[in-house]
mmJSON file of the N, C-alpha and C atoms, coordinates in Angstrom:
{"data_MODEL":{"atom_site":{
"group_PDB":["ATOM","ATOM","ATOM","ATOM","ATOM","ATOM","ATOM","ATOM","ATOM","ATOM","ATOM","ATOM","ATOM","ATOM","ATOM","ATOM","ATOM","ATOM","ATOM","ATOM","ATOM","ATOM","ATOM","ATOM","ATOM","ATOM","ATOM","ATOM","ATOM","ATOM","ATOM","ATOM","ATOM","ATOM","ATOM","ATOM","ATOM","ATOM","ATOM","ATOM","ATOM","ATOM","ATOM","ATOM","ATOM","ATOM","ATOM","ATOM","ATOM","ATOM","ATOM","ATOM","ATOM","ATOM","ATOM","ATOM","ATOM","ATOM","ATOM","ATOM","ATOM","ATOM","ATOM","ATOM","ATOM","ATOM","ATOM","ATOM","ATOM","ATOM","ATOM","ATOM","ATOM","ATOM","ATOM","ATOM","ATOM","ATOM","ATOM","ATOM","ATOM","ATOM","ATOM","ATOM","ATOM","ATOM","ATOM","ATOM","ATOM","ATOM","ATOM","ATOM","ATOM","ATOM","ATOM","ATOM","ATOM","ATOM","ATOM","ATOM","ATOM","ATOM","ATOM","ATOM","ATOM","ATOM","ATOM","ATOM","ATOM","ATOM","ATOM","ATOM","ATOM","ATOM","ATOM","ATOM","ATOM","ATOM","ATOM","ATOM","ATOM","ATOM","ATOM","ATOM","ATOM","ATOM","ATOM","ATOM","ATOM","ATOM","ATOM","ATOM","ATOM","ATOM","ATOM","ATOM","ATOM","ATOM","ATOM","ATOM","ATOM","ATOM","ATOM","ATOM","ATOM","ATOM","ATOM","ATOM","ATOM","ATOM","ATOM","ATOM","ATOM","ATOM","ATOM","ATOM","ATOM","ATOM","ATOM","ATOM","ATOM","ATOM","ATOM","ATOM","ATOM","ATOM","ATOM","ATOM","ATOM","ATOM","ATOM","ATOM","ATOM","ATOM","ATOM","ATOM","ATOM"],
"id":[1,2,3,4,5,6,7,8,9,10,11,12,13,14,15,16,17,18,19,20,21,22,23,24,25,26,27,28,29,30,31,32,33,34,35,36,37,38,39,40,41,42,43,44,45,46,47,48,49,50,51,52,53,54,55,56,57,58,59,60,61,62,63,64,65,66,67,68,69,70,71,72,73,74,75,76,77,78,79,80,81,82,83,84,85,86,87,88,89,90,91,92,93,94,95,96,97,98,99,100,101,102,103,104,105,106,107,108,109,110,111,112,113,114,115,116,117,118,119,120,121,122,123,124,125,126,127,128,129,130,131,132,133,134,135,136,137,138,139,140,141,142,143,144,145,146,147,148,149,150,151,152,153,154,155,156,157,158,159,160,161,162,163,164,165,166,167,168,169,170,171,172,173,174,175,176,177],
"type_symbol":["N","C","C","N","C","C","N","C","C","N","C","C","N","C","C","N","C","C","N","C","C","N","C","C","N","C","C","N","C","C","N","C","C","N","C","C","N","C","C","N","C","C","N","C","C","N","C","C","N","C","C","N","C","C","N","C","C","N","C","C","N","C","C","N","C","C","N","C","C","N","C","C","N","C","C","N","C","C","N","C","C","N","C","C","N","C","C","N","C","C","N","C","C","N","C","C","N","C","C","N","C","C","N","C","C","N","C","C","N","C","C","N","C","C","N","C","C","N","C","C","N","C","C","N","C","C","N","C","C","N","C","C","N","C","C","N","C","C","N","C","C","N","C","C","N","C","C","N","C","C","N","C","C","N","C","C","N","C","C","N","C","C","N","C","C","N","C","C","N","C","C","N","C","C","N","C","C"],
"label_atom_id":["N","CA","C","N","CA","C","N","CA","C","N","CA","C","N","CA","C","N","CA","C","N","CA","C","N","CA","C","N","CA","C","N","CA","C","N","CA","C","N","CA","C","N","CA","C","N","CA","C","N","CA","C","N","CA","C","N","CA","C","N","CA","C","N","CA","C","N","CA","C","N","CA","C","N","CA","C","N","CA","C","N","CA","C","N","CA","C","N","CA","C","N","CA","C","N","CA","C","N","CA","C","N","CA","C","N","CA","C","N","CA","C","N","CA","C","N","CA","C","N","CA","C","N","CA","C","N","CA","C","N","CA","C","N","CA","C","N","CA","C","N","CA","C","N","CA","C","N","CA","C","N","CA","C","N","CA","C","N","CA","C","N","CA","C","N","CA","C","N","CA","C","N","CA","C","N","CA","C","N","CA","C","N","CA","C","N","CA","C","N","CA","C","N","CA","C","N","CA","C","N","CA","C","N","CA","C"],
"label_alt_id":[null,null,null,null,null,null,null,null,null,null,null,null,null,null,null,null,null,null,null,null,null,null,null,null,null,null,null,null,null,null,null,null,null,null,null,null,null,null,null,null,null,null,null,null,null,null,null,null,null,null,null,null,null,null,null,null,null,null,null,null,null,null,null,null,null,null,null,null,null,null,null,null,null,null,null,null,null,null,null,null,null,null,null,null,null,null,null,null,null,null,null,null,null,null,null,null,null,null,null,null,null,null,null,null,null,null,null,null,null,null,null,null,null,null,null,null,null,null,null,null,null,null,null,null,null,null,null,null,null,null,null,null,null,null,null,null,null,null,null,null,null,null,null,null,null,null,null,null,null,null,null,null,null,null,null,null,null,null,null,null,null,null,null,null,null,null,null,null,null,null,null,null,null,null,null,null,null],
"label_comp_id":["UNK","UNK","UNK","UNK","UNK","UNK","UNK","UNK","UNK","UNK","UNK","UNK","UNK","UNK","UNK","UNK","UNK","UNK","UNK","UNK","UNK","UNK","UNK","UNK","UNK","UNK","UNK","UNK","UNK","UNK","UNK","UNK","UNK","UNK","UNK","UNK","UNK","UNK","UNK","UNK","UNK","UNK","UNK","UNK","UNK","UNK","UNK","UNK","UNK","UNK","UNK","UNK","UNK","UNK","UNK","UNK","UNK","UNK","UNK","UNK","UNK","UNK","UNK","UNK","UNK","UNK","UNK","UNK","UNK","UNK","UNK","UNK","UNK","UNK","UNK","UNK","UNK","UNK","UNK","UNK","UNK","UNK","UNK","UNK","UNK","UNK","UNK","UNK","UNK","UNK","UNK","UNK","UNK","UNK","UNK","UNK","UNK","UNK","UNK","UNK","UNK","UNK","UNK","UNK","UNK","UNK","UNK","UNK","UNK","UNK","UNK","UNK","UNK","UNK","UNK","UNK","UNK","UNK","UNK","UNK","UNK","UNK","UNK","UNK","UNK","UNK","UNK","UNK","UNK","UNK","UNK","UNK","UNK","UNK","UNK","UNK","UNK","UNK","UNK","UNK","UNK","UNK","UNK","UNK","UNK","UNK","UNK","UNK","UNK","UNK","UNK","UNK","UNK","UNK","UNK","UNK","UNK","UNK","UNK","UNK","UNK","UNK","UNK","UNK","UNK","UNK","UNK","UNK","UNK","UNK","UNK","UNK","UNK","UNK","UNK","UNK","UNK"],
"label_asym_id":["A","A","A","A","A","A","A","A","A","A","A","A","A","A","A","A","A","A","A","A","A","A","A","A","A","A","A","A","A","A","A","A","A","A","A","A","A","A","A","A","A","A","A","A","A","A","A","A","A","A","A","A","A","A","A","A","A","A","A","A","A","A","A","A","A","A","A","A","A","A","A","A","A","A","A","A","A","A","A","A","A","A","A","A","A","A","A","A","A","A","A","A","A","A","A","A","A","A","A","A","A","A","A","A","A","A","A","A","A","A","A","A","A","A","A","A","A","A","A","A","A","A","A","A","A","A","A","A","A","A","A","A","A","A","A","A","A","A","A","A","A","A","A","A","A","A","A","A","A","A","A","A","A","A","A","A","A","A","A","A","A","A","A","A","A","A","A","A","A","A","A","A","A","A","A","A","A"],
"label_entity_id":["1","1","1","1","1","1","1","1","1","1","1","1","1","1","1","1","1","1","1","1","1","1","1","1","1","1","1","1","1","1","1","1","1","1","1","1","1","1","1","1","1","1","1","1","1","1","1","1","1","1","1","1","1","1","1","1","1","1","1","1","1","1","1","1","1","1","1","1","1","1","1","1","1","1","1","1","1","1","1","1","1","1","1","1","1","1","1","1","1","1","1","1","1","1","1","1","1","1","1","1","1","1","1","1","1","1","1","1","1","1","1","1","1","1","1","1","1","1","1","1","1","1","1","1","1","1","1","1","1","1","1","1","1","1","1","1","1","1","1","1","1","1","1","1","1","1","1","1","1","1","1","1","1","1","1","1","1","1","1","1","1","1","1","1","1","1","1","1","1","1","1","1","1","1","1","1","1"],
"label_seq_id":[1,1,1,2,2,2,3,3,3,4,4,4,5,5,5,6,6,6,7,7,7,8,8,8,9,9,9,10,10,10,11,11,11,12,12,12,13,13,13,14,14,14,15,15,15,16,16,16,17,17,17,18,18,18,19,19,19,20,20,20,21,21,21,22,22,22,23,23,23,24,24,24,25,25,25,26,26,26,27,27,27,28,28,28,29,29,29,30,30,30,31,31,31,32,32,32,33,33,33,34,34,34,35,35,35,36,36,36,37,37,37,38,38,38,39,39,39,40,40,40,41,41,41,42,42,42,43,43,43,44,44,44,45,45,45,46,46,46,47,47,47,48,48,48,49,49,49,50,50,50,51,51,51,52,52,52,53,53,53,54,54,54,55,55,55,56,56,56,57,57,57,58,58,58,59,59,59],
"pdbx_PDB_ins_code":[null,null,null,null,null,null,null,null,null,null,null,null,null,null,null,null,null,null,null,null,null,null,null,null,null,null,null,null,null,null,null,null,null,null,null,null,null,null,null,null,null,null,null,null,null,null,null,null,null,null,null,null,null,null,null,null,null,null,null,null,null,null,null,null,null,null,null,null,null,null,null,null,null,null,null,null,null,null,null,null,null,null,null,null,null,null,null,null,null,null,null,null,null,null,null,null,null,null,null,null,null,null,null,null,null,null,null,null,null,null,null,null,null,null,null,null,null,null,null,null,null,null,null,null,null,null,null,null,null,null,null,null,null,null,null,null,null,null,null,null,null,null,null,null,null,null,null,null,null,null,null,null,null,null,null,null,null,null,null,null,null,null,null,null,null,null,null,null,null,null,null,null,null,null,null,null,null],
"Cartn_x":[-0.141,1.153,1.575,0.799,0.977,1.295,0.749,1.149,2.489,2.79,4.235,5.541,5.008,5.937,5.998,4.929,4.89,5.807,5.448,5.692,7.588,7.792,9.617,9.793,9.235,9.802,9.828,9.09,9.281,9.364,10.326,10.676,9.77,8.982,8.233,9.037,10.498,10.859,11.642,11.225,12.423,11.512,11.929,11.007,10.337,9.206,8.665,9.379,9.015,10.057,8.603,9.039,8.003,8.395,7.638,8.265,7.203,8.042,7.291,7.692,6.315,5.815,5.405,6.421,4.892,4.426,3.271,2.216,1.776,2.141,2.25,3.009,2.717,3.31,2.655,3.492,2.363,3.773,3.406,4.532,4.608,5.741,6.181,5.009,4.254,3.992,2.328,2.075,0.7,0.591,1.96,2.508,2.401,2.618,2.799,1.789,0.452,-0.514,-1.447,-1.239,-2.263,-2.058,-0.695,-0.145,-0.615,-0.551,-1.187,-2.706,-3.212,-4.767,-4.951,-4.004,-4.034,-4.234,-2.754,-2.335,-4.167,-4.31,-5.403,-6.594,-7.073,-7.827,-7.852,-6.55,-6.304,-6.205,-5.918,-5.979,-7.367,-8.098,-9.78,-10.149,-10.062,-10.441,-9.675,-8.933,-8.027,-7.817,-7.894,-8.347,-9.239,-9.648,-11.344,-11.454,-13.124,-13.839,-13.262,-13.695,-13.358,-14.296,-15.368,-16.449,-16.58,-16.03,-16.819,-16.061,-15.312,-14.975,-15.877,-16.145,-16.914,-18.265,-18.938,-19.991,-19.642,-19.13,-18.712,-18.809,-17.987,-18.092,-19.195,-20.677,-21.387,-22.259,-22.39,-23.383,-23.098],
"Cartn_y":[-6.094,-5.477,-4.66,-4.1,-2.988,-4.132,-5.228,-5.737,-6.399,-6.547,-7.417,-6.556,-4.988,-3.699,-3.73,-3.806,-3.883,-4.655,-5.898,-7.105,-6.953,-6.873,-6.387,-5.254,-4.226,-3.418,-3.921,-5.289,-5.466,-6.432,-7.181,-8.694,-9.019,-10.218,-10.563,-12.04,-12.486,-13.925,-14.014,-13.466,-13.494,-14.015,-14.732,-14.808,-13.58,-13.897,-12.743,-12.394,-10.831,-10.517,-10.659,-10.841,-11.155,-10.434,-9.8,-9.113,-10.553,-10.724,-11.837,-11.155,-11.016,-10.603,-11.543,-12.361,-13.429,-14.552,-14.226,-15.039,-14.444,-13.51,-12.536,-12.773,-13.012,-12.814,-12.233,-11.136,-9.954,-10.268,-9.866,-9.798,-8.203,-8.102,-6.749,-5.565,-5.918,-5.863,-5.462,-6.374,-6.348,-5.015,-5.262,-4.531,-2.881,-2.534,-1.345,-0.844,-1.697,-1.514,-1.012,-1.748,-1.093,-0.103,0.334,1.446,2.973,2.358,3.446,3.633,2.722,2.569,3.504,3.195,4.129,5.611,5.53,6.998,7.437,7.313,7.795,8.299,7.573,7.371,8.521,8.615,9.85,11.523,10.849,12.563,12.757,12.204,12.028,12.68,11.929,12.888,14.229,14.463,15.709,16.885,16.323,17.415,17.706,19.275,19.954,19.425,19.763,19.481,20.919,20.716,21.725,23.159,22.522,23.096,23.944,23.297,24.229,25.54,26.206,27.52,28.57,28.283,29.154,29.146,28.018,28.119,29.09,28.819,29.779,31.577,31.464,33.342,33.63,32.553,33.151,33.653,33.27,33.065,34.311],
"Cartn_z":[-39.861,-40.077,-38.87,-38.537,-37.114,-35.774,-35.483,-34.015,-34.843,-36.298,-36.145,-35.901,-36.178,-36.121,-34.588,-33.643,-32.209,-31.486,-31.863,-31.196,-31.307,-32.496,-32.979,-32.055,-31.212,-30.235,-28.542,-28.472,-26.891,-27.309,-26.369,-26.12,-24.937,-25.317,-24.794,-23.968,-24.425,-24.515,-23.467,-22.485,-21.394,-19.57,-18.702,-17.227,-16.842,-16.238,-15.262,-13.815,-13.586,-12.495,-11.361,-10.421,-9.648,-7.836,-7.267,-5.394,-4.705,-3.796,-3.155,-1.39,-1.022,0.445,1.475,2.242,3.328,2.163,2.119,1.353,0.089,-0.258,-1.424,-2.47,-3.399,-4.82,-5.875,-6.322,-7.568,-8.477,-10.055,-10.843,-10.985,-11.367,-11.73,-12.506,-13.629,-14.77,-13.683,-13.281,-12.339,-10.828,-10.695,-9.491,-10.228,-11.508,-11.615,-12.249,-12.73,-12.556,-11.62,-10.465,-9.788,-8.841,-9.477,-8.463,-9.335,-11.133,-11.625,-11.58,-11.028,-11.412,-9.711,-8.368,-7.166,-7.545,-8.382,-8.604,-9.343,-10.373,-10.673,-9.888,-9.308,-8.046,-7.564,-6.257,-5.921,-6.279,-7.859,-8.289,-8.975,-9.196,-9.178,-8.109,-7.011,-5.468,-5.289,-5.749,-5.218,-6.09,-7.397,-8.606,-8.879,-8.664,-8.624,-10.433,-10.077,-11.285,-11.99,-13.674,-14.559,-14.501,-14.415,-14.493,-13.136,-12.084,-10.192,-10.654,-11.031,-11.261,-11.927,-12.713,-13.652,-13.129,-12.62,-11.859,-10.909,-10.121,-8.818,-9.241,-10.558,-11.084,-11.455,-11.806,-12.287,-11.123,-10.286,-9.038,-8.187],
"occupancy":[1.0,1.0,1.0,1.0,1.0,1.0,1.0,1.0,1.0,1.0,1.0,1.0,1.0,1.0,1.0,1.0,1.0,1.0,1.0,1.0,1.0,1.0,1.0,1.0,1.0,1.0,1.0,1.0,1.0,1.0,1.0,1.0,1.0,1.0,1.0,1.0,1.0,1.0,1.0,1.0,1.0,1.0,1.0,1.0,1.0,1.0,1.0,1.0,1.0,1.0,1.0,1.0,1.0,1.0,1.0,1.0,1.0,1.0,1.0,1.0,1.0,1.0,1.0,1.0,1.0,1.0,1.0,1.0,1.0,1.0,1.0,1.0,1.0,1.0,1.0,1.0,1.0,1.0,1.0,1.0,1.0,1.0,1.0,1.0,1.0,1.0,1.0,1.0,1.0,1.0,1.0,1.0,1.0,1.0,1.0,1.0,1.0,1.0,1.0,1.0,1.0,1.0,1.0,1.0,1.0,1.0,1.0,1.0,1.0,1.0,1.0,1.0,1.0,1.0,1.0,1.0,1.0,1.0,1.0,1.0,1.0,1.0,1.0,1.0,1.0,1.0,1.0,1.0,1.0,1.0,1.0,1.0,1.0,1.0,1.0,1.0,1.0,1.0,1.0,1.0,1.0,1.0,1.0,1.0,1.0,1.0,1.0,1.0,1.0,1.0,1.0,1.0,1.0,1.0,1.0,1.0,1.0,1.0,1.0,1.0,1.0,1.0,1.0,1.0,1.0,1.0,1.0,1.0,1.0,1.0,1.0,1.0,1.0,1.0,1.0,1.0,1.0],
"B_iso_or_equiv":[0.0,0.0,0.0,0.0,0.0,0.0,0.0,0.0,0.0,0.0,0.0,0.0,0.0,0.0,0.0,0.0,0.0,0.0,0.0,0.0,0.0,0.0,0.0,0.0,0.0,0.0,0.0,0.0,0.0,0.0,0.0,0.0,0.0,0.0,0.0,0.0,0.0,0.0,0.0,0.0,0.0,0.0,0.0,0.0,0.0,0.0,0.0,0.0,0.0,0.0,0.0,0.0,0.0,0.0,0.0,0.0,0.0,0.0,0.0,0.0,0.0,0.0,0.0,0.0,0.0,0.0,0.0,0.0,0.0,0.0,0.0,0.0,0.0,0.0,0.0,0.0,0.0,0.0,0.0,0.0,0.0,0.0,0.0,0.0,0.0,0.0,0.0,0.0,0.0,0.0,0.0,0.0,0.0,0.0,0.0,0.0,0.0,0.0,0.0,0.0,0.0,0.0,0.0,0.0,0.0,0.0,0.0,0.0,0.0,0.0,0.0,0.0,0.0,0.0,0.0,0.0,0.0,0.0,0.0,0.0,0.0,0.0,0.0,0.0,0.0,0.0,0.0,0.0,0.0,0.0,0.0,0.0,0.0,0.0,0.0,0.0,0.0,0.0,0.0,0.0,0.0,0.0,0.0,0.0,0.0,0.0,0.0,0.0,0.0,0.0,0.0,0.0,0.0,0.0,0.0,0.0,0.0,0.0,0.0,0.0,0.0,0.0,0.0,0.0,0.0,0.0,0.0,0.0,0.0,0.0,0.0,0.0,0.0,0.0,0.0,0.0,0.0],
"pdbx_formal_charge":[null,null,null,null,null,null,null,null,null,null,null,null,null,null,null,null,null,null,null,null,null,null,null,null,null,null,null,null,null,null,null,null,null,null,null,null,null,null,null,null,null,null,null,null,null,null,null,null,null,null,null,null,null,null,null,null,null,null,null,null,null,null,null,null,null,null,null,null,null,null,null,null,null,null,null,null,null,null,null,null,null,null,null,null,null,null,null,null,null,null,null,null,null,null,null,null,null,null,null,null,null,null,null,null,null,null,null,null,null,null,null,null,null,null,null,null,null,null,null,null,null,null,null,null,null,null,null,null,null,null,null,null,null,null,null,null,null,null,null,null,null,null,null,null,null,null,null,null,null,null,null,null,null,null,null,null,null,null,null,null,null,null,null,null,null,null,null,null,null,null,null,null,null,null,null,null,null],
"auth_seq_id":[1,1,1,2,2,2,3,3,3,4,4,4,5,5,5,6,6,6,7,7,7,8,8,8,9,9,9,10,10,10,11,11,11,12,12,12,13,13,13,14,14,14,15,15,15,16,16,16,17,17,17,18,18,18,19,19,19,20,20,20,21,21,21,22,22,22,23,23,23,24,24,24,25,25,25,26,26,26,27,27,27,28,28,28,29,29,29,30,30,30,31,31,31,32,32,32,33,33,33,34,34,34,35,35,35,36,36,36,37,37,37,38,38,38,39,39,39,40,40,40,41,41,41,42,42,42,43,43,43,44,44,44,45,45,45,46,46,46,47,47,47,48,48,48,49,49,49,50,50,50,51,51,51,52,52,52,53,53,53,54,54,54,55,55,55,56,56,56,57,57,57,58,58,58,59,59,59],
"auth_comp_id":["UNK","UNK","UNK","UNK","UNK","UNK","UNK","UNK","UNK","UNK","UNK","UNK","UNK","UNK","UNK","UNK","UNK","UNK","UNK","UNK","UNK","UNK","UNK","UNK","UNK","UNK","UNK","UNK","UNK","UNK","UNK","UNK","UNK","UNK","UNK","UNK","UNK","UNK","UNK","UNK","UNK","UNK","UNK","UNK","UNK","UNK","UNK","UNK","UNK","UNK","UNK","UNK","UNK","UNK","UNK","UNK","UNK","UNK","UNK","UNK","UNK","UNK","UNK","UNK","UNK","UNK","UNK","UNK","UNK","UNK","UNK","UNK","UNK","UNK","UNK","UNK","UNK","UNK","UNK","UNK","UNK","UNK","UNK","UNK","UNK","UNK","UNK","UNK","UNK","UNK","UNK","UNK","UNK","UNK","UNK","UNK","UNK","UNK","UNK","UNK","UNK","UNK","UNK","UNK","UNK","UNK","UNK","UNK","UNK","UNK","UNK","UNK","UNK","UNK","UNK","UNK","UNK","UNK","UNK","UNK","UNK","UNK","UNK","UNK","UNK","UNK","UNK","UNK","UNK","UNK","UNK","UNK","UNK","UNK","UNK","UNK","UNK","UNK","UNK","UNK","UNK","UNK","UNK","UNK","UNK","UNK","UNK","UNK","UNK","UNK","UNK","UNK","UNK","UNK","UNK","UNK","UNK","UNK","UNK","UNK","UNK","UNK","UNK","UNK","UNK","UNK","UNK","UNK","UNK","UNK","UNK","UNK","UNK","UNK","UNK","UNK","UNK"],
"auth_asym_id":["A","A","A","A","A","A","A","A","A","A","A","A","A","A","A","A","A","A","A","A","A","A","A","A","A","A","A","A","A","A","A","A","A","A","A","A","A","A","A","A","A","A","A","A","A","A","A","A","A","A","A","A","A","A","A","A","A","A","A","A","A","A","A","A","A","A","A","A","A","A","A","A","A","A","A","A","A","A","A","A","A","A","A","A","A","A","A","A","A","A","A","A","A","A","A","A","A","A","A","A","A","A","A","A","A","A","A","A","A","A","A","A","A","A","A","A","A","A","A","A","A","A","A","A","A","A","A","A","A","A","A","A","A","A","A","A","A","A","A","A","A","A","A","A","A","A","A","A","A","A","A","A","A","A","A","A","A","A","A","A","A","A","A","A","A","A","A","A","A","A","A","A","A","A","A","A","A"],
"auth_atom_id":["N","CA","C","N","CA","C","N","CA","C","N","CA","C","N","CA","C","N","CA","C","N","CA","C","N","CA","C","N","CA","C","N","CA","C","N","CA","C","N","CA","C","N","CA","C","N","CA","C","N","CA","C","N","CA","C","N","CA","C","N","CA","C","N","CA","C","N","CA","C","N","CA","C","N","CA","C","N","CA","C","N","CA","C","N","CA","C","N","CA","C","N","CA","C","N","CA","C","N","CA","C","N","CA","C","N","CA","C","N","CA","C","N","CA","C","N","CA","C","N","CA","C","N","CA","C","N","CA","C","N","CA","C","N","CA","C","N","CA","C","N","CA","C","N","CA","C","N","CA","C","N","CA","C","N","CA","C","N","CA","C","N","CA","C","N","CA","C","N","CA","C","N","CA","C","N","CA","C","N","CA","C","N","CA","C","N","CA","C","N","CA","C","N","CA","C","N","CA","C","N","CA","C","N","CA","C"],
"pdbx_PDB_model_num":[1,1,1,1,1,1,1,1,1,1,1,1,1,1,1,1,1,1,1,1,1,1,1,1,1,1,1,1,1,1,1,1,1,1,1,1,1,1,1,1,1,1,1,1,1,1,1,1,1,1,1,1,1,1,1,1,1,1,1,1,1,1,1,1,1,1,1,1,1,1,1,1,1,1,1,1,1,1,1,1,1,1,1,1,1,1,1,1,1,1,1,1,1,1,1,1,1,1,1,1,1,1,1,1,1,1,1,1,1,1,1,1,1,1,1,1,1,1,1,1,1,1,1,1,1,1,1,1,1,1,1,1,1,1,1,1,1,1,1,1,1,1,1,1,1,1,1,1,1,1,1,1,1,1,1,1,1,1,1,1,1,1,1,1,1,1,1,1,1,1,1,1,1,1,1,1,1]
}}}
């Protein structure tokens, strides 16, 4: 019952959008994937741990 409530909020029935580079072709859908899977990444490296603070006050 829940994926037929889903499926009725996105149209799935329409072409893929696709950026084509050179020799490159990503679809849209793929393309904004791995730009969030970047983004993540980066703020992994760049956002301190939770924990290095409180260590730091106890010491």
């Amino acid at each position: 019952m829940g994926s037929f409530l889903f499926g009725a909020l996105i149209n799935l029935n329409h072409p893929d959008h696709y950026f084509q580079w050179h020799f490159l072709g990503i679809s849209a859908a793929n393309a904004i994937v791995i730009v969030l899977m970047v983004a993540t990444f980066v703020a992994a490296l760049l956002l301190p741990f939770p924990g290095r603070r409180r260590r730091k006050e106890n010491q």
